[in-house]
C-alpha positions as CSV (number, residue, x, y, z in Angstrom):
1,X,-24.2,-116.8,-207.2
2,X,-23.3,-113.6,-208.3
3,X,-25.0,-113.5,-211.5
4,X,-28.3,-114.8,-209.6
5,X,-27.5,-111.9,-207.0
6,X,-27.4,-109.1,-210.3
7,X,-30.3,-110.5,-211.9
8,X,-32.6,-110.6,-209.1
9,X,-31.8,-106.5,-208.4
10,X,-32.9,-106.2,-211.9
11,X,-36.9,-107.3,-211.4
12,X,-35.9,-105.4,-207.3
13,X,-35.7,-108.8,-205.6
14,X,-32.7,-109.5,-203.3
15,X,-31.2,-113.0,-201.9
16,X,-30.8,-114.3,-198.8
17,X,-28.3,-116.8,-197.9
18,X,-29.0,-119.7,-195.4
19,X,-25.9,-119.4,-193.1
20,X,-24.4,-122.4,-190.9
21,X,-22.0,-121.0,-188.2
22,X,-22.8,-123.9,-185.5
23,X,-21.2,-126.3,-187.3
24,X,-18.8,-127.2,-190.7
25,X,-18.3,-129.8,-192.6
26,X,-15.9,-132.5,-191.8
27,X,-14.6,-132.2,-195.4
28,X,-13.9,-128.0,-194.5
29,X,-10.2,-127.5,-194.2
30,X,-10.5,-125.8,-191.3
31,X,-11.4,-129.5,-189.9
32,X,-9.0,-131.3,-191.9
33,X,-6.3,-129.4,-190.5
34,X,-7.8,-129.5,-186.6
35,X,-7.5,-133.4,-186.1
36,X,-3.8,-133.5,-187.6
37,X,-3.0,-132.4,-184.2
38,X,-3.4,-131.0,-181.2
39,X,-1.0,-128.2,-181.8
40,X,-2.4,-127.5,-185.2
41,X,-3.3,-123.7,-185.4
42,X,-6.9,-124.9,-186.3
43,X,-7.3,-127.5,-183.7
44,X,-9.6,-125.1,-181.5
45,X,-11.2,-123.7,-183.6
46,X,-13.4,-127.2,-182.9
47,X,-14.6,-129.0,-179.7
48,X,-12.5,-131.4,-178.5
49,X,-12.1,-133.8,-175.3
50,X,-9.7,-136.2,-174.3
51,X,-10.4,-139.8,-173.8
52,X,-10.1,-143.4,-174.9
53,X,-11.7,-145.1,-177.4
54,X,-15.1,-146.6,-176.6
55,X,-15.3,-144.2,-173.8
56,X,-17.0,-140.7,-174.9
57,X,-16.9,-137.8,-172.4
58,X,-20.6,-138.0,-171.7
59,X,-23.3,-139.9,-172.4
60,X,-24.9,-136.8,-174.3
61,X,-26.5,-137.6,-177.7
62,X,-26.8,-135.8,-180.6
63,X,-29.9,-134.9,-182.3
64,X,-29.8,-137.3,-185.3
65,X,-29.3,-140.5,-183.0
66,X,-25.9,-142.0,-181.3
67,X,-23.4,-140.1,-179.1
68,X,-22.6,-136.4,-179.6
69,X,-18.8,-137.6,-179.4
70,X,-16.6,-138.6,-182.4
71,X,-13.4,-140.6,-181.7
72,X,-10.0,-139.3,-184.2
73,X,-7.8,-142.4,-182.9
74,X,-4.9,-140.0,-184.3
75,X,-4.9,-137.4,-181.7
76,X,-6.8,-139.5,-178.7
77,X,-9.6,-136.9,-178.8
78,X,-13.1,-136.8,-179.3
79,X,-15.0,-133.8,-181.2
80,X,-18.2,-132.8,-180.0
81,X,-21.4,-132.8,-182.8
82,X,-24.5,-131.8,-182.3
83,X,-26.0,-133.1,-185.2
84,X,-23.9,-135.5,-187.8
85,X,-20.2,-136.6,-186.8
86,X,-19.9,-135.3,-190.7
87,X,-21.1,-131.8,-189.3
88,X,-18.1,-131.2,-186.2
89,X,-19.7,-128.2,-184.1
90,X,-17.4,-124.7,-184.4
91,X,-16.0,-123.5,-180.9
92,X,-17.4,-119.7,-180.7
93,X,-15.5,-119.6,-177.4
94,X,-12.1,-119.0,-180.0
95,X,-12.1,-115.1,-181.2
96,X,-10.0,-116.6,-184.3
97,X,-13.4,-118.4,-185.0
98,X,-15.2,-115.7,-184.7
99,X,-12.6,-113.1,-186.1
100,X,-12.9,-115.6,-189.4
101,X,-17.0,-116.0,-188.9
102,X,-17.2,-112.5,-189.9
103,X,-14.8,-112.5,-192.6
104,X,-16.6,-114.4,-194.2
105,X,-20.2,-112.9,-194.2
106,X,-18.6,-109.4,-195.4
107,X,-17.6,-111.1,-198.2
108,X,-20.7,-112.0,-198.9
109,X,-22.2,-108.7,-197.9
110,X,-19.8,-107.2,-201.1
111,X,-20.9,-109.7,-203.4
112,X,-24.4,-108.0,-202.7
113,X,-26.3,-110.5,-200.8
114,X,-29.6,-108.9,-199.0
115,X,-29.7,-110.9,-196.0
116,X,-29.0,-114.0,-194.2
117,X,-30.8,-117.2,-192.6
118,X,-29.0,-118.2,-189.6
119,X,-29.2,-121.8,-189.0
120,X,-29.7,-123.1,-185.1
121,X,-28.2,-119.9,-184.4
122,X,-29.6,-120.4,-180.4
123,X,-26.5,-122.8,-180.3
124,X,-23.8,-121.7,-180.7
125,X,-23.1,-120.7,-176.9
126,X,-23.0,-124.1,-175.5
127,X,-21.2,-125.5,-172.7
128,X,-20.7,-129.6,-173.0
129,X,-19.4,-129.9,-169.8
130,X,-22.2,-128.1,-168.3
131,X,-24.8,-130.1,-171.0
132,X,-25.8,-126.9,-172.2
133,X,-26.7,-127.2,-176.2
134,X,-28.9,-124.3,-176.4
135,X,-29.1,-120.9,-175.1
136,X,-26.1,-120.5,-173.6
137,X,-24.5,-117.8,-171.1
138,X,-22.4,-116.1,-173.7
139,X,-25.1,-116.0,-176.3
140,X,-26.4,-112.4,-176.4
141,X,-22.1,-111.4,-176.2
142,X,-21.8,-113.2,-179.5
143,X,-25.2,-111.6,-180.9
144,X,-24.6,-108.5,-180.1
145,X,-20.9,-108.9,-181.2
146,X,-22.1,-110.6,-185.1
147,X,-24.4,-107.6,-185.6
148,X,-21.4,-105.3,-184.5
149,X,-18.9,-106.8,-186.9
150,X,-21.1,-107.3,-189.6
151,X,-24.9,-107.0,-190.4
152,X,-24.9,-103.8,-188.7
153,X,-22.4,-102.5,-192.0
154,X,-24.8,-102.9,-194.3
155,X,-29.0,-102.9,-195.7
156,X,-29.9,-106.3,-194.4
157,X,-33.0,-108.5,-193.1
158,X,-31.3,-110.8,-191.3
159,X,-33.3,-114.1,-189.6
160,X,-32.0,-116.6,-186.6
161,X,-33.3,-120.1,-186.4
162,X,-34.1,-120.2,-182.9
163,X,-35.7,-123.2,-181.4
164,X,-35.0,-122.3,-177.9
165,X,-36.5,-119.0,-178.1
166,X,-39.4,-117.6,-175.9
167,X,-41.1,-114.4,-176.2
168,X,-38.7,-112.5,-174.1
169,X,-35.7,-113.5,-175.8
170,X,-36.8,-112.6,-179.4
171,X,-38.0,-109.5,-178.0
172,X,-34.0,-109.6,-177.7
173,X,-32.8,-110.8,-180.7
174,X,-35.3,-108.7,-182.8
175,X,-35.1,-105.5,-180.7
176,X,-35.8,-102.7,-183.2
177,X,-32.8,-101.2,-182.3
178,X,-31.0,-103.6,-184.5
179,X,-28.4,-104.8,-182.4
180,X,-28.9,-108.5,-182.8
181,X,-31.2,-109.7,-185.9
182,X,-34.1,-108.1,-187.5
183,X,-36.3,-111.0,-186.7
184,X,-36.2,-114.7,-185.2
185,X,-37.9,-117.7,-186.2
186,X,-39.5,-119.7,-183.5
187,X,-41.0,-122.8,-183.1
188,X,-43.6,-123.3,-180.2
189,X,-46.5,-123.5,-182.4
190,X,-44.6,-126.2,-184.5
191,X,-44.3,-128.9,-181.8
192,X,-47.7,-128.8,-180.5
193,X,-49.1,-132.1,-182.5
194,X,-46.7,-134.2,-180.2
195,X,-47.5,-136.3,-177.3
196,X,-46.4,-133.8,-174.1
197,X,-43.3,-134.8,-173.5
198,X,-42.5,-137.3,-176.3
199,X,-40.8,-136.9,-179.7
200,X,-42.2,-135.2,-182.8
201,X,-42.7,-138.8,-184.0
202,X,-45.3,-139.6,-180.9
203,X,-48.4,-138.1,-183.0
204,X,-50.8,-136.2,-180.9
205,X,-53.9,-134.2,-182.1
206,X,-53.9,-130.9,-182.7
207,X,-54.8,-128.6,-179.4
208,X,-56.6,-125.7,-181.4
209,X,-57.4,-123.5,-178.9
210,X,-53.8,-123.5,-177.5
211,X,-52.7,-122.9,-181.1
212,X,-54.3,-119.8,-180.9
213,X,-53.4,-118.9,-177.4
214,X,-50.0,-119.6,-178.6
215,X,-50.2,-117.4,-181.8
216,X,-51.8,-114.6,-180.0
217,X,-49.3,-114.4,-177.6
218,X,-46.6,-114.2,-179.8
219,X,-48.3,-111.4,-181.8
220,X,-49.1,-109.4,-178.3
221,X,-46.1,-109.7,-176.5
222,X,-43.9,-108.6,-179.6
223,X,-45.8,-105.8,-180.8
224,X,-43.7,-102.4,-180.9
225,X,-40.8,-104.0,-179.5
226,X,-39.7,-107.2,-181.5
227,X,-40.7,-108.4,-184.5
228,X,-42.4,-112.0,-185.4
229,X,-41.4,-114.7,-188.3
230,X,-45.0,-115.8,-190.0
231,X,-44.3,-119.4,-191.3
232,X,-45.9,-122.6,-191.1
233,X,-43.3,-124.8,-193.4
234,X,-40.1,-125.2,-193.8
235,X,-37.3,-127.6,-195.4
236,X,-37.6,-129.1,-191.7
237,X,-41.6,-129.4,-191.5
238,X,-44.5,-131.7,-193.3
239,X,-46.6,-129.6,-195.6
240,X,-49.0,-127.7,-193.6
241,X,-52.2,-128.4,-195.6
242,X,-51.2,-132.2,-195.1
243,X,-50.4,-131.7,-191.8
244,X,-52.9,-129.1,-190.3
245,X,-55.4,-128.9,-193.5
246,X,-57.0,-131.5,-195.2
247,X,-55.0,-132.4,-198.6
248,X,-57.8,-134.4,-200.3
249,X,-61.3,-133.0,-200.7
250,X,-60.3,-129.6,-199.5
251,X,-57.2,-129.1,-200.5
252,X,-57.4,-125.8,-202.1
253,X,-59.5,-124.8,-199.2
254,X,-58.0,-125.6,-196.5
255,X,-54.2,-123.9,-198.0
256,X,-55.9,-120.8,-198.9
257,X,-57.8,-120.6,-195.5
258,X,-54.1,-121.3,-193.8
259,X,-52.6,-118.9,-196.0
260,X,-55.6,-115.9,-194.8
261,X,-55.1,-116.5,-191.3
262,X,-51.1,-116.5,-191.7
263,X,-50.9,-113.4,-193.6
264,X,-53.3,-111.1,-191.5
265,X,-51.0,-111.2,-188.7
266,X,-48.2,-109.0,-187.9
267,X,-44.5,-110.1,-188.7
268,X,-42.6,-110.8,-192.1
269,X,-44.6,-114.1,-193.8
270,X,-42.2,-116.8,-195.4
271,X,-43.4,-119.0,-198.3
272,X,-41.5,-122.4,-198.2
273,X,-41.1,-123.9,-201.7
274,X,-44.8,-125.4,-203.0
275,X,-46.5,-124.2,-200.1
276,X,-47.8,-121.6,-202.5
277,X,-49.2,-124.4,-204.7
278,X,-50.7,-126.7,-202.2
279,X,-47.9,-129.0,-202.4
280,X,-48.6,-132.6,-199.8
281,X,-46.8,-134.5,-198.0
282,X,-46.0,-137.8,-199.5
283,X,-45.9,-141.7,-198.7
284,X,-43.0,-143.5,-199.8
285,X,-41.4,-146.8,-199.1
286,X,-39.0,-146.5,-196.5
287,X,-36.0,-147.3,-199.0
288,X,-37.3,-144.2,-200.9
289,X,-36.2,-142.1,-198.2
290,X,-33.4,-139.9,-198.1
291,X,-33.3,-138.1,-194.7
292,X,-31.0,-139.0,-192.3
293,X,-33.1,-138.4,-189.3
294,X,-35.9,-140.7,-190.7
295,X,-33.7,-143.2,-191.3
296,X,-32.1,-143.4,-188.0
297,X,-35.3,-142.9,-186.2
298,X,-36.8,-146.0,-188.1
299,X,-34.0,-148.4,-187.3
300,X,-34.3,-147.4,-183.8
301,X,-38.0,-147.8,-182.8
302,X,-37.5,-151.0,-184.8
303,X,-35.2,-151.9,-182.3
304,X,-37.3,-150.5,-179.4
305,X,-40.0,-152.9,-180.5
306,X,-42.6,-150.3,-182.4
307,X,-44.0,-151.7,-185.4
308,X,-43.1,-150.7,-188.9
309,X,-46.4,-149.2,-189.3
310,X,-46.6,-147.2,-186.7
311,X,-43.3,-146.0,-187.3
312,X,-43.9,-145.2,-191.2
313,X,-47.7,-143.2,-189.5
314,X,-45.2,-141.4,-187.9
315,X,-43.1,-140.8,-191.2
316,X,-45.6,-139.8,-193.3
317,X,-47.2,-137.3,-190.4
318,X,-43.7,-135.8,-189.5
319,X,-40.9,-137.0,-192.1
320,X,-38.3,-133.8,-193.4
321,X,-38.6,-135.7,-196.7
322,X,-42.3,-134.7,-197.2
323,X,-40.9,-130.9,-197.7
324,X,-37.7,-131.8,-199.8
325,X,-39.7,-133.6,-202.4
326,X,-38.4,-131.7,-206.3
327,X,-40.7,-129.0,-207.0
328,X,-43.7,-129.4,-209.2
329,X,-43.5,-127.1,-211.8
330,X,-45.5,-128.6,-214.6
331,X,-46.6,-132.2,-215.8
332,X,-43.8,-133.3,-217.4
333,X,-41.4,-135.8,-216.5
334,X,-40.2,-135.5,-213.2
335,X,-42.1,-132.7,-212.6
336,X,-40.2,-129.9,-215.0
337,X,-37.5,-130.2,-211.8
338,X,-35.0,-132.2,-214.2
339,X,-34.3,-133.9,-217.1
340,X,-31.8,-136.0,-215.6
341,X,-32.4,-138.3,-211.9
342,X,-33.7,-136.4,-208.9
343,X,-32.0,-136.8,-205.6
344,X,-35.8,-137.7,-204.2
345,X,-38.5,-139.4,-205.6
346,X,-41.3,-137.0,-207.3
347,X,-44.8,-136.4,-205.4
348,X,-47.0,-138.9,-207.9
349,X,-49.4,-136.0,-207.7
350,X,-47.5,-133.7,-209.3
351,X,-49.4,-134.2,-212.7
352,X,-52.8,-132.7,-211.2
353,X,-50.7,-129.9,-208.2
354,X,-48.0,-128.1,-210.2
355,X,-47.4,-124.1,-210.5
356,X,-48.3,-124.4,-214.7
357,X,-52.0,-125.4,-213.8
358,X,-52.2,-122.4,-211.2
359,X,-50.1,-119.3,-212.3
360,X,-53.1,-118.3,-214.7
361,X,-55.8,-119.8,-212.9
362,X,-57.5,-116.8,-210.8
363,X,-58.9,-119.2,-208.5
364,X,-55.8,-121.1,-207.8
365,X,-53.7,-121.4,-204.6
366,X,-50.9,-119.3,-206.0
367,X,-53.3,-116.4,-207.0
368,X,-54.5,-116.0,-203.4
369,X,-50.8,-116.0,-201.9
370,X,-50.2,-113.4,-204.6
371,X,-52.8,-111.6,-203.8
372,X,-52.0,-111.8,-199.7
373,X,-49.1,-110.3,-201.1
374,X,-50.4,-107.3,-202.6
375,X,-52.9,-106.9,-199.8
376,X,-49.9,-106.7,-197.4
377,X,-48.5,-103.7,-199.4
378,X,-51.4,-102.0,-200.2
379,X,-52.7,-101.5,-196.2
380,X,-50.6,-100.4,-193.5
381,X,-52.7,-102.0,-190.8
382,X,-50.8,-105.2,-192.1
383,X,-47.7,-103.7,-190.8
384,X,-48.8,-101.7,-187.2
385,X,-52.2,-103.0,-186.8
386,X,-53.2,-103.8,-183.2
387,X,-53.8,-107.4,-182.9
388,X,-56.7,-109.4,-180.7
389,X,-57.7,-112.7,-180.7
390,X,-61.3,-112.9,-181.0
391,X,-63.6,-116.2,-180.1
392,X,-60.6,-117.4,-177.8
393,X,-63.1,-119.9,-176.5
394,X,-64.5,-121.1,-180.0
395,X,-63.4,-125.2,-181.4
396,X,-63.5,-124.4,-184.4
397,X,-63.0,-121.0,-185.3
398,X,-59.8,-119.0,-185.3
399,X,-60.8,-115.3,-185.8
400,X,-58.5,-111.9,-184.7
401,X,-58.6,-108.2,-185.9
402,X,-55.8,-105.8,-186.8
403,X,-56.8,-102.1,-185.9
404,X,-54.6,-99.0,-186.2
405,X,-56.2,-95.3,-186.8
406,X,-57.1,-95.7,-190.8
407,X,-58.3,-99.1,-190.6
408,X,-59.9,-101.9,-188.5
409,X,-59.2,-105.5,-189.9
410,X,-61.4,-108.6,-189.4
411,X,-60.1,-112.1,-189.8
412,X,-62.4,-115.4,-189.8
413,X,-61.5,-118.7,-190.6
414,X,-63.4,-122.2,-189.7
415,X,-60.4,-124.2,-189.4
416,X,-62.7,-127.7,-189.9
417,X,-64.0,-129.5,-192.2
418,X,-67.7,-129.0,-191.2
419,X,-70.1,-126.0,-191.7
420,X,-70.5,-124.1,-188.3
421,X,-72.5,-120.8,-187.5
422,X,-70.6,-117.5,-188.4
423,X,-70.7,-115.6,-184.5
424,X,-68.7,-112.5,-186.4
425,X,-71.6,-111.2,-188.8
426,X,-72.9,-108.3,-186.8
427,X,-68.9,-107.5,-185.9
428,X,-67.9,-107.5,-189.9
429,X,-71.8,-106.4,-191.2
430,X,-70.4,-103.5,-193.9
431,X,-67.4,-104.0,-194.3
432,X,-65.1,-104.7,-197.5
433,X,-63.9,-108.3,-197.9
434,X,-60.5,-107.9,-198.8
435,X,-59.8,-111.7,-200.0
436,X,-62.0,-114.8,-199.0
437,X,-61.2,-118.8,-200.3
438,X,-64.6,-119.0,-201.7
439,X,-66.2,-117.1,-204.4
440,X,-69.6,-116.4,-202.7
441,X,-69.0,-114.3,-199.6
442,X,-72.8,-113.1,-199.6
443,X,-74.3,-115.5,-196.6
444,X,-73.0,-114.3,-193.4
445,X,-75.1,-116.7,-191.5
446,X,-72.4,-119.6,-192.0
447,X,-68.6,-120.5,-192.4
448,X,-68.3,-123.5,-195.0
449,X,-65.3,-126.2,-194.6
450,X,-62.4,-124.5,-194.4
451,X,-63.8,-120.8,-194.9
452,X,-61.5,-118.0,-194.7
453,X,-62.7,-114.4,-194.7
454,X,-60.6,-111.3,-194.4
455,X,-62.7,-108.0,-194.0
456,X,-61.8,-104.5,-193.5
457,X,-63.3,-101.0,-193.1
């Protein structure tokens, strides 16, 4: 880690750490010596409940399937886990935890790490008593009090996973002030193809125009006083251009149109692995699968009475395992990933999608992220540009402008695979297009498939 932390300053790039503080392992010592017993020094630094085997403390369940309650027949206690009884959930209600919490991020903050990824970071204030997982009443006191003790000691970007976050709590967490984080990733855009109050597995169509009701919102209510996360995948997520796109006859497309309108907005843009190369989801026999959650889910709604093909629709739509696929570097065996035995099946496309067919190319999915890139630099308006959602109305089009005093900004993008009218020529009639995913930008009459157009003046 430490030579990948000195090489990186050398070509100016800095690494960012994905940090758990939720939850440990069950195999941290810290864990192996809390269920020895009760008077162990470590025992609270865990969750624990009396109670007899058989009989948890509640009924609540934890997100991976079964009870949130783990039986150690040694002490006659349960441990509370939110996710995996491998993953026992910290007590942040222990200043020791805490006091040892930040220790341990200094540390890392001397071996010269540039910032942090704070993993369900919304949850680490719960009550199980009271049921409460998420947001807790304690939680901005341990924000404010993790800055204190450590980010705020050093040159950071720092990043909280936050799935219970609303507008007015990031403007919270990110306040510019920099008490809390620098930024917040949240997720009420992401859960939108669902059936209203189902699981992510109950597949629903995509409600566009609340996507960009949603989207908007975000952008408005943050502006000068927060600060958004632009992402659309994640290690969590399908691939967007599978999921939102269309990964077959407009694949390139449709990823370059999603990565336009992403990259116009106003916030800090993540890349997730492949997403850069059009990576798609794949379709694999269940015993192919690694997840745990896809595993679990399938042997319940088996036992619920769904079919197996409904359930695998569901897979292929939503599974974790479509974004922890190896990445596709070239055509080689296994993808250039490894010469040994991935953890995860190969995508079988990874012979025709792979980053040595695009780096070069011009035209390739990875040129137009790099060049979003550059743009980004290159124009302030990226950065303080006053957003508004144009066309709010529109089925098909998702269209917004940045303006600040140098520059207006124009973004259009048909988000369908069907040629529509372009409403937005007179609006962007002499202006510069700054990046479009079509060569031939000349016709302003129309928007093909999936046409993205960023202009500026």
């Amino acid at each position: 880690m430490e030579e990948l932390i000195n090489e990186a300053k050398k070509h100016n790039i800095r690494i960012m750490m994905d940090l758990v503080l939720n939850h440990s392992s069950n195999e941290h010592r810290w864990f192996k010596e809390a269920k020895k017993s009760k008077d162990n020094p470590y025992h609270d630094y865990y969750i624990w409940r009396d109670g007899d085997e058989g009989v948890p403390p509640s009924d609540m369940k934890a997100c991976f399937g079964g009870s949130a309650w783990e039986y150690v027949p040694e002490i006659g206690q349960y441990y509370f886990h939110q996710f995996l009884p491998e993953q026992p959930d910290l007590n942040w209600e222990n200043p020791k935890v805490r006091r040892a919490i930040y220790d341990m991020i200094l540390w890392w903050m001397d071996k010269g790490v540039g910032g942090f990824r704070l993993d369900v970071i919304d949850q680490i204030a719960k009550e199980p008593d009271k049921r409460i997982t998420i947001n807790g009443p304690r939680l901005q006191e341990y924000f404010k009090e993790l800055s204190r003790e450590t980010f705020q000691k050093g040159d950071l970007i720092t990043v909280g996973e936050a799935w219970g976050a609303d507008t007015e709590r990031a403007k919270l967490y990110s306040n510019p002030d920099g008490s809390e984080f620098s930024m917040v990733f949240q997720f009420e855009h992401i859960g939108l193809d669902q059936k209203e109050g189902g699981e992510k597995w109950d597949l629903a169509p995509l409600p566009f125009k609340k996507l960009k009701k949603i989207m908007a919102h975000w952008q408005n209510e943050l502006y000068n006083c927060g600060w958004n996360s632009l992402f659309w995948d994640n290690h969590d997520l399908p691939r967007i251009v599978s999921r939102w796109g269309n990964d077959r006859e407009y694949r390139v497309e449709s990823a370059k149109m999603l990565a336009i309108l992403l990259h116009g907005m106003q916030g800090t843009p993540y890349i997730y692995q492949g997403e850069e190369l059009g990576m798609t989801n794949v379709q694999y026999d269940i015993e192919d699968y690694k997840d745990c959650e896809i595993i679990n889910m399938y042997h319940e709604r088996l036992e619920k009475g769904y079919s197996k093909d409904e359930i695998m629709k569901s897979i292929y739509a939503k599974g974790r395992d479509n974004a922890r696929t190896p990445m596709q570097w070239d055509d080689s065996a296994n993808a250039g990933f490894t010469t040994g035995t991935p953890w995860i099946k190969v995508n079988d496309n990874y012979d025709k999608i792979n980053a040595k067919s695009q780096v070069d190319d011009p035209d390739s999915i990875f040129s137009c992220y790099k060049k979003l890139v550059q743009l980004r630099k290159d124009y302030p308006v990226f950065v303080d540009g006053k957003f508004t959602l144009l066309l709010e109305d529109d089925e098909n089009i998702f269209a917004y402008s940045r303006k600040n005093e140098e520059n207006t900004m124009i973004v259009v993008c048909n988000f369908f695979d069907k040629e529509i009218p372009m409403p937005l020529a007179k609006e962007c009639e002499g202006m510069e297009v700054l990046i479009s995913n079509y060569k031939d930008t000349s016709d302003m009459s129309v928007l093909r498939p999936y046409e993205a157009r960023m202009y500026i003046r």
